[in-house]
Residue frames relative to the residue before (quaternion, step in Angstrom):
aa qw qx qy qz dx dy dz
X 1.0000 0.0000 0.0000 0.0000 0.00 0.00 0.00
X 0.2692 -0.7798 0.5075 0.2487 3.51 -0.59 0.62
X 0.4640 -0.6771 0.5274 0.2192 3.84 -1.56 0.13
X 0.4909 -0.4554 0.6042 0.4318 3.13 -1.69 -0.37
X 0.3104 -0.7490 0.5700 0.1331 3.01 -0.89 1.49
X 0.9154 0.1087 0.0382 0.3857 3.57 0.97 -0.88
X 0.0992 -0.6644 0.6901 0.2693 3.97 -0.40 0.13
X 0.2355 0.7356 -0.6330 0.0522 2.88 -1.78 0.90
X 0.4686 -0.5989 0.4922 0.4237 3.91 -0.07 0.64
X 0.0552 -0.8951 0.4421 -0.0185 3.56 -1.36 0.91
X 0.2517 -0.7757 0.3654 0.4488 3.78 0.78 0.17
X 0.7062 -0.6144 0.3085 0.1692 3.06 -1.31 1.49
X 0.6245 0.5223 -0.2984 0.4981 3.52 1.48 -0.67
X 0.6421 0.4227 -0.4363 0.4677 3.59 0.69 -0.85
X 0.5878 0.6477 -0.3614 0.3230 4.06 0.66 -0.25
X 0.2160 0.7780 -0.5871 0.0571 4.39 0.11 0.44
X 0.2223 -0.7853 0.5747 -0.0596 3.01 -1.20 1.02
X 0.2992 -0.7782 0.4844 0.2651 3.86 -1.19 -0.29
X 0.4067 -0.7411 0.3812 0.3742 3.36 -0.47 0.47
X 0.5790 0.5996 -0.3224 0.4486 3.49 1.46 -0.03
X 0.7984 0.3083 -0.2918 0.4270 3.37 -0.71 1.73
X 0.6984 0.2391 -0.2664 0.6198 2.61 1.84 -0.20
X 0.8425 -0.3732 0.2518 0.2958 3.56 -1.97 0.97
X 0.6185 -0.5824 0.4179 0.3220 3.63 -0.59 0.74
X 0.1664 0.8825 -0.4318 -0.0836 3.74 -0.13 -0.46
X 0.5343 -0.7401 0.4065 -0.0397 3.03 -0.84 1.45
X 0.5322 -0.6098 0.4375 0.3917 4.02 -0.13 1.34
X 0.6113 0.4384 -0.4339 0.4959 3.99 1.19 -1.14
X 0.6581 0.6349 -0.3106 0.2593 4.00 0.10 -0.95
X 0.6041 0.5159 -0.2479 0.5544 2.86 1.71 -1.40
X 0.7139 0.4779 -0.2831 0.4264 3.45 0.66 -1.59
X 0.8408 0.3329 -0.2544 0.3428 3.66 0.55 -0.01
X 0.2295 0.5099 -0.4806 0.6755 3.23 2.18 0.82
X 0.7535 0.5000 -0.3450 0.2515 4.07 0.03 -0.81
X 0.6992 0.3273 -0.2904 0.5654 3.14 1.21 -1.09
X 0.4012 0.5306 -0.6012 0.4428 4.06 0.69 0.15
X 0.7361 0.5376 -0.3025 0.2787 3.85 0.52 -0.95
X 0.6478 0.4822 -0.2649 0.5269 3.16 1.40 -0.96
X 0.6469 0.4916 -0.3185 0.4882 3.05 0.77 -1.02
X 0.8369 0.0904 -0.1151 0.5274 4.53 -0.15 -0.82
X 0.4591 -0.6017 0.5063 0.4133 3.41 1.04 -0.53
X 0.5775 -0.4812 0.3858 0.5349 3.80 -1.60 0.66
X 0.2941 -0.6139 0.7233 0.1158 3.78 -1.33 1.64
X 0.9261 0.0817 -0.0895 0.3572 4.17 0.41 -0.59
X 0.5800 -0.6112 0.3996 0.3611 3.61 -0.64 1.28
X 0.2643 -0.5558 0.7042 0.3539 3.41 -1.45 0.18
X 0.2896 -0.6127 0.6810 0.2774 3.73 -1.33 0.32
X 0.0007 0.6100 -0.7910 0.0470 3.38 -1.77 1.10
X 0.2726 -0.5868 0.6994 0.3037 3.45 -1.95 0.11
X 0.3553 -0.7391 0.4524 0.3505 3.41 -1.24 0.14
X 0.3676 -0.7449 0.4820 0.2785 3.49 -0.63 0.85
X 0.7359 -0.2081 0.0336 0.6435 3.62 0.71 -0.11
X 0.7014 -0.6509 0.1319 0.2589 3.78 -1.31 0.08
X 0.7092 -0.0208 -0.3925 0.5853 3.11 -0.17 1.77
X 0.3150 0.5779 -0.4982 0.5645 3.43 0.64 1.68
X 0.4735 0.6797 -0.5601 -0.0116 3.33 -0.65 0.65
X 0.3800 -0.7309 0.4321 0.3671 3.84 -0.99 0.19
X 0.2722 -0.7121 0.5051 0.4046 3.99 -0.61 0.33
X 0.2070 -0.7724 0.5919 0.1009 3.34 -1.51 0.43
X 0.7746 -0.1764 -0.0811 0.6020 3.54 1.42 0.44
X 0.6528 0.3571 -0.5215 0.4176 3.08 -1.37 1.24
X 0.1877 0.8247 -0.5250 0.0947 3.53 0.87 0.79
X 0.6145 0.4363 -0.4114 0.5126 3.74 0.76 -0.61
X 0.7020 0.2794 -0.4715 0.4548 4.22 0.10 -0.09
X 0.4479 0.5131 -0.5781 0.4492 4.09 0.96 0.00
X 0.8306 0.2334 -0.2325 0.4491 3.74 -0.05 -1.27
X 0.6618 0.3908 -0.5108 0.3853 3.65 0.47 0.85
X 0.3032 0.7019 -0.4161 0.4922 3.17 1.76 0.18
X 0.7402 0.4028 -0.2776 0.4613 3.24 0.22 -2.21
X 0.6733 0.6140 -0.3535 0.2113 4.05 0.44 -0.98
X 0.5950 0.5583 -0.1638 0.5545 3.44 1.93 -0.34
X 0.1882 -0.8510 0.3958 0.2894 2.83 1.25 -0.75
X 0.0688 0.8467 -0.4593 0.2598 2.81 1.08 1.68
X 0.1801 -0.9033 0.3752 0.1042 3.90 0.44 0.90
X 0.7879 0.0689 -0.3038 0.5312 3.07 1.22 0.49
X 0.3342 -0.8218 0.4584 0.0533 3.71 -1.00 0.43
X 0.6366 -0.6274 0.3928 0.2163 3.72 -0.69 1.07
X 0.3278 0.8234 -0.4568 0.0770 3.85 0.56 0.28
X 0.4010 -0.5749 0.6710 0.2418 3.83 -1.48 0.24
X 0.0883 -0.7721 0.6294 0.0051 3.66 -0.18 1.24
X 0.0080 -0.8105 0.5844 -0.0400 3.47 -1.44 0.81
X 0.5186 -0.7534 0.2462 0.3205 2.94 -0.47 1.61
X 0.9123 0.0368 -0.1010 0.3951 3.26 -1.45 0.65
X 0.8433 -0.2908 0.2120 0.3991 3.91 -1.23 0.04
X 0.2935 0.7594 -0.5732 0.0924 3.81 -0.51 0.52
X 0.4439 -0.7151 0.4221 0.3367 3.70 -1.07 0.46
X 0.6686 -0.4719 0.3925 0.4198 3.19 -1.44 1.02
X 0.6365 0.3504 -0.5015 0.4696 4.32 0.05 -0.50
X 0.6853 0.4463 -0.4416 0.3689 3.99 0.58 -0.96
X 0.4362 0.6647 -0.3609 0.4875 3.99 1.46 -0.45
X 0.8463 0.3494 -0.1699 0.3644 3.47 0.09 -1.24
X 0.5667 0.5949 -0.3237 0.4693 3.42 1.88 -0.23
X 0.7362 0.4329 -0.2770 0.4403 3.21 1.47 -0.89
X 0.5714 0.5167 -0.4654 0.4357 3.45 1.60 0.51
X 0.3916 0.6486 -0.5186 0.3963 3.70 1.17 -0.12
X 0.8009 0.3037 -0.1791 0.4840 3.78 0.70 -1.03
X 0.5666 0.5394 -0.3151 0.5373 3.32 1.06 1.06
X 0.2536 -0.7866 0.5102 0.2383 3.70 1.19 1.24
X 0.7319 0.4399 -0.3214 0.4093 3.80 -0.06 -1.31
X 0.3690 0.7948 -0.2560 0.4083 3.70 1.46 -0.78
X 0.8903 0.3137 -0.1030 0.3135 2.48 -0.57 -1.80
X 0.4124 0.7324 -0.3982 0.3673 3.70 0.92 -0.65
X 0.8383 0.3772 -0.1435 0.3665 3.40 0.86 -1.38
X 0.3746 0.7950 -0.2392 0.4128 3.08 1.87 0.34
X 0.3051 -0.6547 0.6587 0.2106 3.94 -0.14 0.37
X 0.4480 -0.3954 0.6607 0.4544 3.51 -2.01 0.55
X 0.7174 0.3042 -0.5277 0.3381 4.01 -0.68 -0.30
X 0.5771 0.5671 -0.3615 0.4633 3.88 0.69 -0.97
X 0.7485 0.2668 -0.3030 0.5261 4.19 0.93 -0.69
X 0.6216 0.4860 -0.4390 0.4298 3.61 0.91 0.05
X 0.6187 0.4654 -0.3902 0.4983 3.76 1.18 -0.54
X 0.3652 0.7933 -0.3233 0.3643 3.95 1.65 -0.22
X 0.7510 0.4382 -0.1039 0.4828 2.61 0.43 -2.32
X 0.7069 0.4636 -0.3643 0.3908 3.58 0.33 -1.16
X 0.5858 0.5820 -0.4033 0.3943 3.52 0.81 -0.80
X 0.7017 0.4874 -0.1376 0.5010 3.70 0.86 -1.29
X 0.8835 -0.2200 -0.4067 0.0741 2.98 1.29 -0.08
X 0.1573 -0.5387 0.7539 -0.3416 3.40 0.58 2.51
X 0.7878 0.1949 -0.4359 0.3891 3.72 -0.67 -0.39
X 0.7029 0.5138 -0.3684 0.3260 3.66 0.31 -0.32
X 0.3641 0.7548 -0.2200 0.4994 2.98 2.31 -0.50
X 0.8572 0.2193 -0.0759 0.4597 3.19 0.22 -1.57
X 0.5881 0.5254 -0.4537 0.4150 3.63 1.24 -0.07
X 0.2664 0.8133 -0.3068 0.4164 3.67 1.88 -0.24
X 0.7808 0.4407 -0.0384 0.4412 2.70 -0.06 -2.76
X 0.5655 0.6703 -0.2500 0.4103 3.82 0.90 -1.37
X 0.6617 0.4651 -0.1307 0.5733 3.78 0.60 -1.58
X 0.7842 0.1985 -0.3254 0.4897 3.57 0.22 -0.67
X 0.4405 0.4953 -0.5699 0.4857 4.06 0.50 0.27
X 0.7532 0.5711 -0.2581 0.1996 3.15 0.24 -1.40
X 0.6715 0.5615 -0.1350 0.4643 3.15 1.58 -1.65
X 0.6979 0.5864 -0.1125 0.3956 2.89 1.58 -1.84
X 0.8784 0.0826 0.0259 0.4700 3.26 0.58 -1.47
X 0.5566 -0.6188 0.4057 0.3778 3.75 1.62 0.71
X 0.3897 0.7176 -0.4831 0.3160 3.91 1.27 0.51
X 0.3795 -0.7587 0.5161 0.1181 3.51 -0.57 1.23
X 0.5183 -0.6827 0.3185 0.4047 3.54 -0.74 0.98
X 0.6369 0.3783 -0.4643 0.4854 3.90 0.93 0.17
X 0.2945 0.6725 -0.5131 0.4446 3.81 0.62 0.92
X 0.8960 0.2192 -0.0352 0.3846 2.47 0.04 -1.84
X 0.5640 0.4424 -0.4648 0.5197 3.70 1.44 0.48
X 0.6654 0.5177 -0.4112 0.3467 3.26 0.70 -0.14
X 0.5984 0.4113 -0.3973 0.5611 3.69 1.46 -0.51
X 0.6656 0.5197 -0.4076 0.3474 3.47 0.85 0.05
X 0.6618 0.4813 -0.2160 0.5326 3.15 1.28 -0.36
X 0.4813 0.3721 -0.4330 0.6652 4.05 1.72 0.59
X 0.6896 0.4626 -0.3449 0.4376 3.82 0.52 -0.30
X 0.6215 0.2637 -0.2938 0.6767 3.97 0.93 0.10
């Protein structure tokens, strides 16, 4: 599973997101992520990966991005991780991120858990080919990758 390699403040334009996967959000939600902002400043990073340099895509914290953007706050507090990862493999790597996790929904830590554990599943299944049947780890992605 990969990490957040870095915090670093980012401008808000280089940052593009979908509205699919993440929580509906509501002009009130926003407005009360905004005045938290004025009022302590941004307490948690949004997490993005970068997709190339100064490109990145966000993958959680979309209501403090667009109450960011509503201040015109031009840049933004983010946990960047290298290269592409999915938004359930995101939300696992906030479970192990006490300050994190907070920003997590019960569905967002239950789609976590499950993520952690199908991968803990297949890193299982992996170890015993390997041990068992001398299968190298591009084997066993490659029958995994004719089986999906």
């Amino acid at each position: 599973m990969k990490e957040i390699k870095e915090f670093k403040n980012i401008l808000t334009t280089q940052i593009t997101f979908d509205i699919k996967g993440h929580e509906v959000s509501t002009k009130s939600d926003i407005d009360d992520i905004v005045a938290d902002i004025n009022e302590k400043g941004l307490i948690r990073p949004v997490i993005v990966y970068s997709i190339q340099p100064g490109e990145y895509k966000l993958l959680l914290g979309l209501k403090r991005l667009l109450a960011a953007k509503q201040i015109n706050q031009s840049t933004i507090l983010c946990g960047v991780i290298e290269g592409k990862v999915t938004r359930e493999e995101s939300m696992a790597m906030a479970l192990c991120y006490t300050t994190l996790e907070e920003m997590l929904s019960t569905s967002d830590k239950l789609e976590a858990l499950n993520f952690l554990n199908i991968t803990f599943f297949l890193y299982r299944l992996h170890m015993r080919l390997q041990n068992e049947l001398s299968f190298s780890r591009q084997k066993f992605l490659l029958l995994w990758e004719i089986h999906d």
